[in-house]
C-alpha positions as semicolon CSV with decimal commas, in nm:
position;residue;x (nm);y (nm);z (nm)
1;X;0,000;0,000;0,000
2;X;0,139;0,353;-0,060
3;X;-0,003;0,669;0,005
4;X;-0,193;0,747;0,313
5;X;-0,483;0,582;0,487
6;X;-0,789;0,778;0,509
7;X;-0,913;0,936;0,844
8;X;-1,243;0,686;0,818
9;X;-1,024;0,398;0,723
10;X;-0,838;0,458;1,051
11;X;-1,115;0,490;1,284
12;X;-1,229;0,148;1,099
13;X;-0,872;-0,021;1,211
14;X;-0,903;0,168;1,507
15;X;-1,231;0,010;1,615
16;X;-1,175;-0,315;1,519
17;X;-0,845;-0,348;1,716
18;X;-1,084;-0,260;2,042
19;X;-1,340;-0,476;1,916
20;X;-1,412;-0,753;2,210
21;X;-1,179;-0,579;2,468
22;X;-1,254;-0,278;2,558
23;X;-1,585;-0,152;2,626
24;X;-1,712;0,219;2,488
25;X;-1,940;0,419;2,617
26;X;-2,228;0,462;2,340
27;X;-2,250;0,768;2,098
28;X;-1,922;0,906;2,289
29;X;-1,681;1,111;2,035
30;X;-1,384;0,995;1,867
31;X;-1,101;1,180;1,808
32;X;-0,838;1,122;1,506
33;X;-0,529;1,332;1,511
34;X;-0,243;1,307;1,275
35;X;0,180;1,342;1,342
36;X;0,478;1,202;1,269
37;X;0,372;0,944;1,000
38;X;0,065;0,801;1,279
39;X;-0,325;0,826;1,326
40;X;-0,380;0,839;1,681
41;X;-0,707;0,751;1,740
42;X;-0,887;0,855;2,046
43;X;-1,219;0,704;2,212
44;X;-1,354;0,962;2,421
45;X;-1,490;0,887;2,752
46;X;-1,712;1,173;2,930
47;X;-1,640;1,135;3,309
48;X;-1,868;1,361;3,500
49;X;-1,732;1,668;3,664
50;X;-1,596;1,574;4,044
51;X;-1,518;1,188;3,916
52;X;-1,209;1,053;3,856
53;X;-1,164;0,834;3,557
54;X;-0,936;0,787;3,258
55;X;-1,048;1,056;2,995
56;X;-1,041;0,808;2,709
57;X;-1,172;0,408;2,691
58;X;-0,905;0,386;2,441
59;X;-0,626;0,551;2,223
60;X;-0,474;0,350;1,900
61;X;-0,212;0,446;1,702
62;X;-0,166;0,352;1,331
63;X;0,075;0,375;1,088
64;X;-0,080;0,606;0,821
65;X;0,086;0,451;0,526
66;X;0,037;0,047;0,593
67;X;-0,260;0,107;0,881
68;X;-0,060;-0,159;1,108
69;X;-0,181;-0,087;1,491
70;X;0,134;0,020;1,659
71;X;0,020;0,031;1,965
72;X;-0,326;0,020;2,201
73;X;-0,378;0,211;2,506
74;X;-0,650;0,117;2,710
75;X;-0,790;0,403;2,994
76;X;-0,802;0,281;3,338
């Protein structure tokens, strides 16, 4: 593959990496940001003001050329 991946193709990679592990919190946002030649994808979670928590459920990062998973963050 050569070129980039694009943003939706990430999330897709992104999603299915999680898939069966992690557990999301429904309609919560993603967010994609790009640097150094990697997606990081970013599963939002919404902790409510005055609670501690992690403030994602879980943050991949993907090489934006092949869309390997480089690595997989999961919030605690």
């Amino acid at each position: 593959m050569t070129g980039t991946i694009p943003e939706s193709e990430a999330i897709r990679i992104a999603e299915e990496a999680i898939r069966g592990h992690v557990k999301r919190q429904a309609g919560a946002p993603i967010d994609v940001t790009r640097a150094d030649g990697r997606y990081t994808v970013t599963f939002v979670n919404t902790v409510p003001p005055g609670t501690l928590g992690a403030d994602y459920d879980a943050q991949v990062k993907i090489d934006e050329t092949t869309g390997d998973v480089v690595e997989v963050k999961v919030g605690a």
